[in-house]
Every structure is written in structure tokens, then in C-alpha cells.
N, C-alpha and C positions, 0 to 999 in steps of 0.2 A: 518674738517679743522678748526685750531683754529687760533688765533690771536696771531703774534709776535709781540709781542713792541722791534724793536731795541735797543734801549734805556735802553732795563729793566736792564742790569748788570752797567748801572753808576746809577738808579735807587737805587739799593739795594747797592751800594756804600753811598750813603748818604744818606739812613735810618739808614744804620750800623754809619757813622760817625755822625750822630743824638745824636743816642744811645749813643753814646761815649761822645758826649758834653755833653749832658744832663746828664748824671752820673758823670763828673766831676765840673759839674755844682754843684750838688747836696753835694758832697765830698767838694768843697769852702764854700757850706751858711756853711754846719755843722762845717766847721771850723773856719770862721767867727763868727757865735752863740756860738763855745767853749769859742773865743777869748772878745766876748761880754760878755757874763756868767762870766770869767775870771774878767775882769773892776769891775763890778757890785760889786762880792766877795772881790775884792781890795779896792774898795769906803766904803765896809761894814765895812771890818776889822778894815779902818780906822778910819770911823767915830765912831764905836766901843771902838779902843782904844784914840781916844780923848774924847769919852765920862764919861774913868775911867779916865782918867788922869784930868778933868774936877774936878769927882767927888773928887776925890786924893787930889787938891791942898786946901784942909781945915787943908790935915796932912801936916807934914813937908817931903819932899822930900830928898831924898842925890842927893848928884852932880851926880854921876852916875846912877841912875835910872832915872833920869832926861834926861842924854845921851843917853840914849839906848833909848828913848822913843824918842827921837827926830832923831836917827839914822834911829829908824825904819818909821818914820815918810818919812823919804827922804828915804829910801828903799820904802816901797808904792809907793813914788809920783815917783818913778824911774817905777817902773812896772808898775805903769799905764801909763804911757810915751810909754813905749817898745812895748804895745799892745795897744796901739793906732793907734802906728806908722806901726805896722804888719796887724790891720783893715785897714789904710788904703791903704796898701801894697793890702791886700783880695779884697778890694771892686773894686780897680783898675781891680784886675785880674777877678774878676766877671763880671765888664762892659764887659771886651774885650770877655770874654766866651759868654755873651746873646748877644753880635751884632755877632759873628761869628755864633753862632745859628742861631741866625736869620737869617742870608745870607744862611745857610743849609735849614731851613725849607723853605724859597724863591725858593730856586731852587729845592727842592724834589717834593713842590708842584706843579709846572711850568713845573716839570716833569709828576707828575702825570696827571695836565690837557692835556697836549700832549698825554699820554697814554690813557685816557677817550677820546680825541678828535679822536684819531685814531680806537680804537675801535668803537666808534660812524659810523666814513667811514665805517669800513669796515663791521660792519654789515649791514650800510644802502645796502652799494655795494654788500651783500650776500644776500638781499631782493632780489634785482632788479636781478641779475642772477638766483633766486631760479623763480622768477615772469617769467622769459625770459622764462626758462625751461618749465614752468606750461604752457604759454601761446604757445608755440614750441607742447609741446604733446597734445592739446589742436585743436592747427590747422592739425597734423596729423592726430588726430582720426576725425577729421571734413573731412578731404578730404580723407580717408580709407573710410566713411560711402554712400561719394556720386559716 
């Protein structure tokens, strides 16, 4: 005779929905880290090409090269705005992910203390019936001898 945990199929409900946060979990930083990676490359480019255009201004520039430089200049400071704004779109939806986690792993554990707790009962209570038994054939063969 083994031990049922009632419990156990809302049990492996929220191990499995665990599983599931924690891997979407995981799919957010890495896109959060694409989107951070992303910034960085944009901060570079720019600082980059302000640093020819730096260099440049000893030659004489045309009006137009001048434009496009400064075009691109606000194109950068546009993408790094946009993915700013999408981190912190990410980091919102990361919060809400690791508190719903966390209310998952609150109740899986809480589950599983209840299933440790129960098993606990009932092997103590298959002690004290196995003991009943031992102390039962115990007193037969005592009164069979006399």
C-alpha cells in the first residue's frame, strides 16, 4: 500500500505552469539583452561617427555631407529612443513574469509541504498498525504457548 497525495494532479499543474514561466522568463531577459546589446551598438556607431566628423572638421565639408551626417545623427538618437522605450516595455513584462513566478513557486511548495506532511501521517500511522500487528501476533503466540 502506497501513499496517495490527493493533491498530486494540481501538483504537477504548477510544476508544468512553472516550467512555462520560467522559459518565458528566460525568452524576455534574452530579448531584453538583444534590445540592450542593440543601445550599446547605436551609442557606438554614434560616437563613432562623431568622432570622424570630429576628425573631418579641419577639411572643408559640403552642405550636404554635413546633412546626412546630421540626418543620421537623429536617426541614431531616434533608435535609441525606440529601444528604450521597448526595454522598458520588456522590463515591465519581466516584473509581472517573476511575481506570477513567484506566487507559482509559493503554492507548488506549500503543495509539496502538504504532500511531505501527509506522507509523514501516514507512514507514522503505518508504523503504529504494522506495531498493532507485531504486538497482536505477539500476544497470540503468548497465549497459544500457555
Amino acid at each position: 500500500m502506497r501513499y496517495h497525495f490527493r493533491l498530486q494532479p494540481l501538483l504537477e499543474k504548477e510544476r508544468i505552469h512553472e516550467g512555462e514561466f520560467i522559459r518565458g522568463l528566460k525568452v524576455l531577459k534574452g530579448i531584453f539583452q538583444e534590445e540592450e546589446d542593440k543601445i550599446e551598438r547605436l551609442k557606438k556607431q554614434r560616437n563613432d561617427c562623431q568622432q570622424k566628423l570630429s576628425e573631418q572638421q579641419q577639411n572643408r565639408f559640403e552642405v550636404l555631407e554635413l546633412r546626412r551626417y546630421e540626418d543620421y545623427f537623429v536617426k541614431l538618437e531616434n533608435d535609441e529612443k525606440e529601444c528604450l522605450g521597448l526595454l522598458g516595455e520588456i522590463k515591465g513584462k519581466i516584473e509581472i513574469v517573476q511575481t506570477e513566478l513567484t506566487k507559482i513557486m509559493k503554492r507548488r511548495k506549500a503543495l509539496e509541504k502538504l504532500k511531505e506532511k501527509g506522507e509523514r501521517e501516514y507512514l507514522s500511522n503505518l508504523q503504529v498498525s504494522v506495531n498493532k500487528e507485531m504486538d497482536d501476533i505477539a500476544i497470540m503466540n503468548y497465549t497459544k504457548r500457555r
